[in-house]
MIRO-609200 format. One line per field, with one value per residue: residue in three letters; x, y, z of N, C-alpha, C in turn. Coordinates in steps of 0.1 Angstrom, whole numbers. Layout:
BEGIN
nutor <- c(ALA_...) $
n_c1 <- c(X_...) $
n_c2 <- c(Y_...) $
n_c3 <- c(Z_...) $
ca_c1 <- c(X_...) $
ca_c2 <- c(Y_...) $
ca_c3 <- c(Z_...) $
c_c1 <- c(X_...) $
c_c2 <- c(Y_...) $
c_c3 <- c(Z_...) $
REM end
This chain:
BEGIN
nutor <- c(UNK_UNK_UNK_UNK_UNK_UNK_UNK_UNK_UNK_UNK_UNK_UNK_UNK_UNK_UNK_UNK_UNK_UNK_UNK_UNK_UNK_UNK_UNK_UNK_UNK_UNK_UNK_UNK_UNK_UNK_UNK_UNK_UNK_UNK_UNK_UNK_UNK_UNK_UNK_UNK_UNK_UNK_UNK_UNK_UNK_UNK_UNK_UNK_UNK_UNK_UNK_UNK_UNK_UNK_UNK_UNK_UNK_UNK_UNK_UNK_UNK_UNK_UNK_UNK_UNK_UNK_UNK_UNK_UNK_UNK_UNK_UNK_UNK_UNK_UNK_UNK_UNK_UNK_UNK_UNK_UNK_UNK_UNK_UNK_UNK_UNK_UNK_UNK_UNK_UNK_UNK_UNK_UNK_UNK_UNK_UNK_UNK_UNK_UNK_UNK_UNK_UNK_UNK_UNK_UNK_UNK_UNK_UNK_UNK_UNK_UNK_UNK_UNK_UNK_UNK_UNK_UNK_UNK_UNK_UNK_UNK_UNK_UNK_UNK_UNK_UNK_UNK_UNK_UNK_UNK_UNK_UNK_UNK_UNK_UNK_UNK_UNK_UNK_UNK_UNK_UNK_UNK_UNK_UNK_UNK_UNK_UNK_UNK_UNK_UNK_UNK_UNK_UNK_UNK_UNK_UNK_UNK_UNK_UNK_UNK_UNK_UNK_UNK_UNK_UNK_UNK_UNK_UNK_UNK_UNK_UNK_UNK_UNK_UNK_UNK_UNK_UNK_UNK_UNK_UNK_UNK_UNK_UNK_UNK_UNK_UNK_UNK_UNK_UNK_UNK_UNK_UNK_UNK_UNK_UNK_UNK_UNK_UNK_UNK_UNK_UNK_UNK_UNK_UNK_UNK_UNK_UNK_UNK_UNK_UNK_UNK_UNK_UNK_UNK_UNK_UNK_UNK_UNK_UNK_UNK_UNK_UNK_UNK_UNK_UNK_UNK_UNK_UNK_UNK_UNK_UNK_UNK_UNK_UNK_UNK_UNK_UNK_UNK_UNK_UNK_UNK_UNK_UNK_UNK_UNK_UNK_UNK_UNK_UNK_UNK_UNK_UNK_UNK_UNK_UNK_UNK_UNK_UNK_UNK_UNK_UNK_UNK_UNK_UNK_UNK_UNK_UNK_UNK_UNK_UNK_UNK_UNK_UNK_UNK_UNK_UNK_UNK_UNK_UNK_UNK_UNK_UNK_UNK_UNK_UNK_UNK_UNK_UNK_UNK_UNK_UNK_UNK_UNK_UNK_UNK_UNK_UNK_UNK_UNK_UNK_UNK_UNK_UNK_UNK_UNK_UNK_UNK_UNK_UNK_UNK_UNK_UNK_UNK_UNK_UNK_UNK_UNK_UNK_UNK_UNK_UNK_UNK_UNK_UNK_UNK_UNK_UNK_UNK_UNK_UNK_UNK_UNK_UNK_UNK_UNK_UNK_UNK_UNK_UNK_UNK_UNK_UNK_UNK_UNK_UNK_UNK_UNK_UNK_UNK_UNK_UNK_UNK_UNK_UNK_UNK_UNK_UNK_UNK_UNK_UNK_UNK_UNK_UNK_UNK_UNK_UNK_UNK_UNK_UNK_UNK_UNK_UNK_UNK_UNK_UNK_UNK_UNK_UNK_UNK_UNK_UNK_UNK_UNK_UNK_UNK_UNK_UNK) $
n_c1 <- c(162_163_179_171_148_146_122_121_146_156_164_152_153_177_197_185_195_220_222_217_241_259_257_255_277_271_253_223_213_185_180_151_136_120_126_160_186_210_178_154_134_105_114_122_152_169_193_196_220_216_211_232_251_239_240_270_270_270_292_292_305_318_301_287_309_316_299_279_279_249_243_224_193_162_134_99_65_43_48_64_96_126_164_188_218_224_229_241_255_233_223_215_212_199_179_184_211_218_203_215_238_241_228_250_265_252_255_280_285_277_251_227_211_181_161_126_96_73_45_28_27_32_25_43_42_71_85_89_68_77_59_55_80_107_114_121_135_130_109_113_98_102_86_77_50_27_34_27_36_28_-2_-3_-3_-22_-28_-38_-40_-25_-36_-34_-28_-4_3_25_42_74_100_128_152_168_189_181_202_188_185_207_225_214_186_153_123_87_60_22_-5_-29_-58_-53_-22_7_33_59_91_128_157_188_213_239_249_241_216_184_165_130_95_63_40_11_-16_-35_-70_-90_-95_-98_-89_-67_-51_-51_-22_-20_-27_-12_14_5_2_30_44_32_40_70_79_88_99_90_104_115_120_120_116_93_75_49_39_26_23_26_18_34_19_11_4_22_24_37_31_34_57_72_75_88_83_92_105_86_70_60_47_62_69_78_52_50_76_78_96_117_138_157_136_135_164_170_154_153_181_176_160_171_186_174_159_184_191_166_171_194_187_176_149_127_101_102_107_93_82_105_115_99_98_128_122_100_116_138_121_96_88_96_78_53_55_56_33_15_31_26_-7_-8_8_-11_-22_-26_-14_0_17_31_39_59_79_88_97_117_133_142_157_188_191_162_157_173_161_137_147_159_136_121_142_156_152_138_123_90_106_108_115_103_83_67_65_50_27_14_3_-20_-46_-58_-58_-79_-100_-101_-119_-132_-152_-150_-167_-192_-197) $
n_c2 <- c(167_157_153_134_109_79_49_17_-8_-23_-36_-11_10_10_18_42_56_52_67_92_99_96_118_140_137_151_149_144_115_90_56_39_4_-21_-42_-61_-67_-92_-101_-125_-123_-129_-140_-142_-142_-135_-119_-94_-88_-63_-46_-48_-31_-5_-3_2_27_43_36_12_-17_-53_-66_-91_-110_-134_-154_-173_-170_-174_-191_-198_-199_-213_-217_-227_-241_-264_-289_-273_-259_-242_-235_-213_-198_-169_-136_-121_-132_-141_-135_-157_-149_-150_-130_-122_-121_-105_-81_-73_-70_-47_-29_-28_-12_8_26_26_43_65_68_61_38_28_6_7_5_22_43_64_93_123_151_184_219_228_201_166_146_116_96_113_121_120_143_151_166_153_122_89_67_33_10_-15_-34_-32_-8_18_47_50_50_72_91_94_75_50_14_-11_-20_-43_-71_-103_-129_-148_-177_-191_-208_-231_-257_-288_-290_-305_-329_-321_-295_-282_-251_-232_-212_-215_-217_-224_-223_-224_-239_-222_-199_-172_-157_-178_-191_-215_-220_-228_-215_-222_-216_-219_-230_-254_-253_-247_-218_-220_-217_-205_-187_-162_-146_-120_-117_-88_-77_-104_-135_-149_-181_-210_-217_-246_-252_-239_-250_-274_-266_-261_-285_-299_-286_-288_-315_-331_-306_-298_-317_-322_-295_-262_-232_-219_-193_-170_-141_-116_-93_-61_-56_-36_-9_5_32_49_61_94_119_152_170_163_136_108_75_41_12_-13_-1_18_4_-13_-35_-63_-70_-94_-112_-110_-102_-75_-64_-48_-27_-15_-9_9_30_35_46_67_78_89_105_124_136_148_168_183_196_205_228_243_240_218_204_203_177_156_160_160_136_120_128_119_91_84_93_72_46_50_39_10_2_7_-11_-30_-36_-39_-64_-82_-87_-100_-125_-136_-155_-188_-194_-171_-171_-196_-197_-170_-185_-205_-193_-178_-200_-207_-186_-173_-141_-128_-143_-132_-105_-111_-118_-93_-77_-89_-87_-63_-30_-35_-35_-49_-60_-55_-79_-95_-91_-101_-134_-130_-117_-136_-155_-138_-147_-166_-159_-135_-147_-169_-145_-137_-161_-158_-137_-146_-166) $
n_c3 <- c(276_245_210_191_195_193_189_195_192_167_134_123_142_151_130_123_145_141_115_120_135_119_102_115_145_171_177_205_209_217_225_225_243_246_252_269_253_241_221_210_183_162_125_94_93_73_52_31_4_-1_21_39_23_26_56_55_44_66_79_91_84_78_92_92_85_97_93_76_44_18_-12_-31_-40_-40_-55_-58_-68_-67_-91_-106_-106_-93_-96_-92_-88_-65_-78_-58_-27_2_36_67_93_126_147_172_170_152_156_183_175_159_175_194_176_173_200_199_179_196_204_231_251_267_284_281_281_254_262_258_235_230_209_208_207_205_207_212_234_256_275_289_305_286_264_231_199_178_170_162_152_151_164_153_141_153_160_185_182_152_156_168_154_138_120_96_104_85_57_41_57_66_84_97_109_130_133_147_129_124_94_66_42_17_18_25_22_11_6_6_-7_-12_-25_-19_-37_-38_-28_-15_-13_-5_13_20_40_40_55_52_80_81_104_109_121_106_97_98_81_79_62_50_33_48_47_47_82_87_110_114_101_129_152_147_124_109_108_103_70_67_69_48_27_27_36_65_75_101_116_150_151_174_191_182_170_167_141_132_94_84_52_23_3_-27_-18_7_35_52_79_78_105_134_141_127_109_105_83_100_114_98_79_63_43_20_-7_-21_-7_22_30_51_61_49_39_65_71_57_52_78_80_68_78_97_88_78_101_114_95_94_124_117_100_122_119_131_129_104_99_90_63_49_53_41_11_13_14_-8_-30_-27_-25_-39_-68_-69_-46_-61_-84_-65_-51_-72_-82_-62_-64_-88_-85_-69_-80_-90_-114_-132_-110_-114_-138_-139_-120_-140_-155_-150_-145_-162_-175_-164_-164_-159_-133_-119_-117_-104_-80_-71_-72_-49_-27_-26_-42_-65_-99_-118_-144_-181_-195_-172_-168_-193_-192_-168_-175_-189_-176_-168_-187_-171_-145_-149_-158_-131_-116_-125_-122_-91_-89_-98_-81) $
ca_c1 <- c(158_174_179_161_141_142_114_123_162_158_174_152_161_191_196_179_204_236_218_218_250_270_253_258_281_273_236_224_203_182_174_140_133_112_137_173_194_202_166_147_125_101_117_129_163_172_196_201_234_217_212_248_252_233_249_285_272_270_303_292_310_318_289_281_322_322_281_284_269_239_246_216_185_157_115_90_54_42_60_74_108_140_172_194_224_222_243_250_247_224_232_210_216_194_177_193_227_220_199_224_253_235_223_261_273_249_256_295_286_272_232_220_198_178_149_114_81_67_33_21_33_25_37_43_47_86_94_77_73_77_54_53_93_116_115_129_129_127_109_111_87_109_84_68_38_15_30_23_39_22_-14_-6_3_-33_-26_-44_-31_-19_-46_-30_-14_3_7_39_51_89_113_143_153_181_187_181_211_190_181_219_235_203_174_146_105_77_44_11_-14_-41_-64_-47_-8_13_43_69_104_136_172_201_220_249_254_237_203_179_151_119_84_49_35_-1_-18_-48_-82_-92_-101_-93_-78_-55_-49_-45_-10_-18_-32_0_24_1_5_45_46_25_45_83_77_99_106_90_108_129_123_118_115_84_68_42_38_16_33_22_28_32_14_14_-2_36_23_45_27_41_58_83_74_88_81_106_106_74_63_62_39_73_75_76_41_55_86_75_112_113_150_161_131_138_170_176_147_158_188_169_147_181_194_163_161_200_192_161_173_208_185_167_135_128_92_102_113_85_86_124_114_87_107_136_119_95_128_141_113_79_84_97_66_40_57_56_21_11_29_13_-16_-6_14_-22_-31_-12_-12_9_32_34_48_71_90_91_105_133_141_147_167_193_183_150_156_181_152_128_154_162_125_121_153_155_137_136_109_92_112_100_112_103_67_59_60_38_12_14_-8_-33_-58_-62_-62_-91_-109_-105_-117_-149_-155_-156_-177_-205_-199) $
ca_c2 <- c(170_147_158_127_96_66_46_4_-6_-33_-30_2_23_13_21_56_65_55_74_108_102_96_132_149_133_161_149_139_103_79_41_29_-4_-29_-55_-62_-72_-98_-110_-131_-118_-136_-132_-153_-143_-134_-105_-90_-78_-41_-44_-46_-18_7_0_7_41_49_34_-4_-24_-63_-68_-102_-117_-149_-161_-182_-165_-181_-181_-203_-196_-222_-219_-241_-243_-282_-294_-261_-254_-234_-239_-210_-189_-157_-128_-115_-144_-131_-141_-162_-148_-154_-114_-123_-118_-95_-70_-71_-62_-30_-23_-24_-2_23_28_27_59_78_66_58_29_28_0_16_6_38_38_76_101_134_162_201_229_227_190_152_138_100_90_127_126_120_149_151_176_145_110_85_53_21_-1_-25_-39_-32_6_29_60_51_54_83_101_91_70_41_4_-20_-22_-59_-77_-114_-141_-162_-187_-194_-219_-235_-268_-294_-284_-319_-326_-315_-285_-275_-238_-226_-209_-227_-212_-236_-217_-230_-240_-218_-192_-163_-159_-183_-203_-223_-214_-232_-213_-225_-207_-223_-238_-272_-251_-237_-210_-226_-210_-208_-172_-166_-134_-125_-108_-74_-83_-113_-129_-157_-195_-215_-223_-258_-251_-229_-260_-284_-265_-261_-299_-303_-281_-291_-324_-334_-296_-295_-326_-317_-277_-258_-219_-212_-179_-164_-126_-104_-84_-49_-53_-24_-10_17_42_48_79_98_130_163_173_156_125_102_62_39_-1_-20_8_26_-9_-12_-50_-68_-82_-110_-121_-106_-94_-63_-59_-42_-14_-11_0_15_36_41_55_78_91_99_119_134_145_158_180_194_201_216_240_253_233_198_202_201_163_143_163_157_122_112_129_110_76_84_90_56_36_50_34_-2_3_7_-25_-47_-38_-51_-79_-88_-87_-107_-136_-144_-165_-199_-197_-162_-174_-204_-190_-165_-196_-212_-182_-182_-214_-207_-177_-162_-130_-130_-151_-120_-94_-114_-116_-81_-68_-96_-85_-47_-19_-39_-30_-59_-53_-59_-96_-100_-88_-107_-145_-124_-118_-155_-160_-132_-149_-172_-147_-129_-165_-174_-136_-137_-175_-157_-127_-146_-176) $
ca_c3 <- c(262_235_200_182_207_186_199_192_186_164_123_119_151_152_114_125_148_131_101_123_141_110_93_126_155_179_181_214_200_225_217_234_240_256_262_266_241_231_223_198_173_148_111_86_94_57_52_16_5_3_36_41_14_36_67_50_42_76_88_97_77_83_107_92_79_106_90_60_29_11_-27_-39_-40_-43_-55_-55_-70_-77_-97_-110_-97_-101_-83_-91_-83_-69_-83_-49_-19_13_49_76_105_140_151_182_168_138_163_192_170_149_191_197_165_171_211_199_174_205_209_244_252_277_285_287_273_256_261_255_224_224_201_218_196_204_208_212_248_255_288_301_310_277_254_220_190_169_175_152_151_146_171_146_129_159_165_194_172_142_162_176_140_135_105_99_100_74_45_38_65_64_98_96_120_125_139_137_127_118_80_60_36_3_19_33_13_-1_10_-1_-10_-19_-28_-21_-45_-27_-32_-12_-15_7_8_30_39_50_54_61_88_81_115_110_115_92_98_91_85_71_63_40_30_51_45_61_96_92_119_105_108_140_148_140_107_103_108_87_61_66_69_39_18_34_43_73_79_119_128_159_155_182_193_171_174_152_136_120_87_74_40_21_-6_-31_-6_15_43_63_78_84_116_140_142_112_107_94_92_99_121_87_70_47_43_9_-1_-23_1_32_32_58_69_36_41_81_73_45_58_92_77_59_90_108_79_72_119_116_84_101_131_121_97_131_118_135_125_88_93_85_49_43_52_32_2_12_12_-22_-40_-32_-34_-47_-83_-66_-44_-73_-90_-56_-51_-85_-84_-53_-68_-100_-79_-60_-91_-89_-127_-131_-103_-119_-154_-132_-114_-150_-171_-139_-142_-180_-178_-153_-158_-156_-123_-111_-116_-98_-72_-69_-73_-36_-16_-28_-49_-81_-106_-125_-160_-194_-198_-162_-172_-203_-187_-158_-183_-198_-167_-169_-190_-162_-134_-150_-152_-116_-107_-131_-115_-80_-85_-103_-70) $
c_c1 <- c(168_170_167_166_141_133_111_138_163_165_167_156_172_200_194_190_220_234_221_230_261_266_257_263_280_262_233_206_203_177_164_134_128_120_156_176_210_190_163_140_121_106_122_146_169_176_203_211_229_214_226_252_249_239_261_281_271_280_301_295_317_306_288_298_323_309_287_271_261_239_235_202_170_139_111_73_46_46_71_83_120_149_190_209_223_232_249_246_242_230_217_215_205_187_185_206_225_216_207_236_250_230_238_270_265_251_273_296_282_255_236_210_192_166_139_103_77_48_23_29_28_31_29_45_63_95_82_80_68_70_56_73_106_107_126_125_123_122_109_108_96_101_74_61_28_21_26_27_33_8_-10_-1_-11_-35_-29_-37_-27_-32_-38_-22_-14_5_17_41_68_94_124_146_169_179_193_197_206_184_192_224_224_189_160_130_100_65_36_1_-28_-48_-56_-30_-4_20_51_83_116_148_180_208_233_256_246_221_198_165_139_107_76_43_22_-7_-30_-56_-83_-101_-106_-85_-70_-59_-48_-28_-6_-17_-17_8_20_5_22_43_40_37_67_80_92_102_105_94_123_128_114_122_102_76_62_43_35_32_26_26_27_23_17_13_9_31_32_40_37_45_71_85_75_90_87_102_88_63_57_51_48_75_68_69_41_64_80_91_111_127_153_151_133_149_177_161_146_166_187_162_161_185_186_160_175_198_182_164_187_201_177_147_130_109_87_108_105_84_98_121_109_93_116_129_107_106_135_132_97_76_87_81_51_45_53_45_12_16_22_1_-19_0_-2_-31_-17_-7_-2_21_38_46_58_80_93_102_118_139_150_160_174_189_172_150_166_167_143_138_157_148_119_126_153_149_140_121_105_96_101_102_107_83_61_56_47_26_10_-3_-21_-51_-65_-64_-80_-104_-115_-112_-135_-155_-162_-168_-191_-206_-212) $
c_c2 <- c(165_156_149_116_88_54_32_6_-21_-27_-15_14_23_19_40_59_64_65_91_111_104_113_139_142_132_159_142_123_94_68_40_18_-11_-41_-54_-69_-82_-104_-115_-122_-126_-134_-146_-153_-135_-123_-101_-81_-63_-41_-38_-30_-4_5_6_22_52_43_17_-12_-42_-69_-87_-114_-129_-155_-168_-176_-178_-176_-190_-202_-211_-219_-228_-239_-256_-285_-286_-255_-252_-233_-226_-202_-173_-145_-124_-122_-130_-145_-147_-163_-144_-137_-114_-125_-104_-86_-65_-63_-48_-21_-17_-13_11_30_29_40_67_83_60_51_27_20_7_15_18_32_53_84_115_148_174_207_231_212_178_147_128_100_108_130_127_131_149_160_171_137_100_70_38_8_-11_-26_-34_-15_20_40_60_55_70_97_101_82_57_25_-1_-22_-40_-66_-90_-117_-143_-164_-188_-203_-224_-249_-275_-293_-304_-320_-319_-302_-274_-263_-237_-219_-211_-221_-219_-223_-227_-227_-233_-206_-175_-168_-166_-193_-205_-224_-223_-223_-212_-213_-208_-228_-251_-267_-245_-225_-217_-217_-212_-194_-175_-151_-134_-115_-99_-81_-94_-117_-139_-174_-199_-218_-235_-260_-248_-243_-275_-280_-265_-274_-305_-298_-282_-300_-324_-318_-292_-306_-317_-297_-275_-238_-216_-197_-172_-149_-123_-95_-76_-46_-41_-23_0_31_45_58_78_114_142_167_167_147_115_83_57_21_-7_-15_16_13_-9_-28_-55_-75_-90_-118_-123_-104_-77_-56_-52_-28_-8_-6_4_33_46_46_70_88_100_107_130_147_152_168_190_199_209_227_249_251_220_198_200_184_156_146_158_140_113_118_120_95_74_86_75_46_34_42_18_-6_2_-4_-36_-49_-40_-62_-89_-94_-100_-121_-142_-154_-172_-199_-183_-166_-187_-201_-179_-176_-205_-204_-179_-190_-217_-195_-172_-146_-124_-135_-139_-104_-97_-112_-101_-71_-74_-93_-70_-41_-23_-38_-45_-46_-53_-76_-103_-100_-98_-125_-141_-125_-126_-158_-153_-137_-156_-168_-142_-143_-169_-153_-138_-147_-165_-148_-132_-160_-160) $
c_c3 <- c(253_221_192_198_197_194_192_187_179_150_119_126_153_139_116_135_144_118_105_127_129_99_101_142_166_182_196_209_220_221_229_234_251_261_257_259_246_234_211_199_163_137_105_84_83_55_39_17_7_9_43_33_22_44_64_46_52_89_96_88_85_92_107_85_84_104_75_51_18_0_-34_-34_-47_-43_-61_-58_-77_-77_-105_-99_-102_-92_-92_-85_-80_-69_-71_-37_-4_22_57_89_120_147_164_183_165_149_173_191_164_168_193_191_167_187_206_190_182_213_223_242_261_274_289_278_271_256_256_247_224_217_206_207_194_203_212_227_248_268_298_307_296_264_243_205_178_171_159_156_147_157_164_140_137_165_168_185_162_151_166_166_138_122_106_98_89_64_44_46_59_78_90_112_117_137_137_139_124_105_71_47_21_7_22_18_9_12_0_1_-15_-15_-28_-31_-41_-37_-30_-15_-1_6_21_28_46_46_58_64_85_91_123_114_103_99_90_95_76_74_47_44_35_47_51_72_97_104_120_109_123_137_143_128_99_99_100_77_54_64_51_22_19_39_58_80_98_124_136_162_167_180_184_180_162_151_128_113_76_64_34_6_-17_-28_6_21_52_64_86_102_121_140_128_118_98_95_89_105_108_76_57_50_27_6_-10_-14_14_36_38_58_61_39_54_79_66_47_71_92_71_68_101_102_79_88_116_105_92_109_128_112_111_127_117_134_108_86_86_68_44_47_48_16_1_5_-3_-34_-40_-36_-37_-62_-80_-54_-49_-79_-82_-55_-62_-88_-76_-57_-81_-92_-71_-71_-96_-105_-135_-122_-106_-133_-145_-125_-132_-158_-162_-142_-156_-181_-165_-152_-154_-137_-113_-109_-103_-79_-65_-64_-50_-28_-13_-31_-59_-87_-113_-139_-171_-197_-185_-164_-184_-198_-179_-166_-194_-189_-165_-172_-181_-148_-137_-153_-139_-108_-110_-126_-99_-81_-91_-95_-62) $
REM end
């Protein structure tokens, strides 16, 4: 019988059990995972300083000091493009580092890892059992975009997912110190990514916003379109691996009981960037605070409240902004005028930044280029519905 089952140890369960150990020491925490570490994982790599920020508040500090920080920032639509600095640089670091080491920090505060597909959830009136043998008073959902804990809350999938492909490549010289976004001229949202690692590769990728039940591009199509939009970018790369991404919307659930969802398990991923790592564990620190409070009051069925509190305090009002801009960036002519009114102003180009990596709101000067583009949005909408 474990105190809290964390169930996936990638940045949100591992995030979830440094989050409880550092509230409560004394807790008896389990990591479950389907493979050994280190492993790859699809992602863009891309790790925002408040990433780092969170970690430090639960005693992980340095994680990333021997990676070379990315301080420029580069978008791309056409011929509209903006190549600035950003106020605080972000890191490109490999999941197969970054996950191994947050694996290592949270097994060095006192979690246990053990390999073990879960495959069955079921919650008792006193505690949650994993496959009929691991009980826990707490579980908490950190296994993805496609998870088993989420189903078994009953809660339904992703209202908006996103495909991306990824690989890695030799990083061209005008592409070296920057992380680099080109938008497509398209109908749905979708753009093309290179970022330098800083060790002569770059993370390369092609991600696009899909329909409900839809069921996405081929992978060819996928890497046409990379190619098209990054010329040169798939020469020589290798490792590609595609993945579905539950973006989030303004609809955030987390239902009552023991069982709390953090991460991608939780459909928290950013649906302009498709930036996840920032809600995984800034989240997953939040579901361990929220398991160590219930359980030291003598009520581990009051977590999923303390946890869906927790996480509407931080980011219910950056949530209702992302899911409107969403919505406003799927008309090339609004994301057009937002890469312009960047390119014009630093601050402006720090909002936009902030609102992508973190829980930034669109502002007021962030908003008024936005609705430059409107009249042309409601153009291309009135066009379709009277197609």
């Amino acid at each position: 019988m474990w105190d809290i089952a964390v169930v996936g140890a990638g940045p949100a369960g591992t995030a979830a059990a440094l989050g409880a150990l550092a509230a409560d020491p004394g807790l008896s925490v389990l990591l479950v995972d389907r493979s050994d570490f280190p492993r790859d994982k699809s992602c863009g790599d891309g790790i925002a300083p408040h990433v780092l920020d969170v970690l430090a508040e639960v005693g992980v500090r340095d994680l990333l000091s021997d990676w070379t920080p990315v301080h420029r920032l580069h978008l791309g639509l056409g011929h509209d493009e903006v190549d600035r600095r950003m106020r605080r640089p972000a890191y490109v670091v490999p999941r197969a580092v970054f996950d191994a080491r947050l694996v290592a920090e949270a097994t060095r505060a006192g979690a246990q890892l053990r390999r073990h597909r879960v495959r069955d959830v079921r919650t008792g009136s006193d505690s949650v059992t994993l496959d009929g043998d691991i009980s826990a008073g707490v579980v908490i959902g950190a296994d993805g975009a496609h998870s088993l804990v989420r189903r078994a809350t009953g809660l339904s999938a992703c209202e908006r997912p996103a495909i991306a492909i990824r690989g890695y490549a030799p990083v061209p010289p005008a592409r070296r110190e920057q992380q680099l976004i080109v938008f497509g001229d398209q109908p749905q949202l979708c753009y093309a990514w290179s970022f330098d690692r800083g060790d002569g590769l770059a993370n390369i990728g092609y991600g696009e916003l899909l329909e409900a039940e839809q069921s996405g591009p081929s992978r060819r199509a996928m890497l046409g379109q990379l190619e098209s939009l990054l010329p040169g970018a798939t020469r020589d790369a290798t490792q590609w691996r595609g993945h579905h991404l539950p973006l989030s919307s303004w609809r955030w659930q987390q239902p009552n009981g023991r069982v709390l969802l953090v991460g991608d398990a939780a459909n928290l991923v950013n649906p302009v960037t498709g930036e996840g790592i920032y809600y995984a564990v800034a989240t997953g620190v939040l579901a361990g605070r929220s398991a160590a409070e219930a359980l030291r009051a003598g009520r581990p069925a009051g977590a999923g409240a303390r946890h869906r509190r927790a996480v509407r305090t931080l980011l219910a009002r950056h949530l209702r902004h992302t899911a409107l801009a969403s919505r406003l960036v799927q008309s090339p002519a609004v994301l057009r005028a937002g890469v312009r009114a960047a390119g014009a102003d630093q601050r402006l180009f720090d909002d936009l930044v902030e609102m992508g990596l973190g829980r930034g709101v669109i502002t007021r000067r962030l908003m008024t280029p936005l609705a430059a583009g409107l009249p042309a949005l409601a153009v291309s909408r009135l066009r379709g519905t009277r197609g």
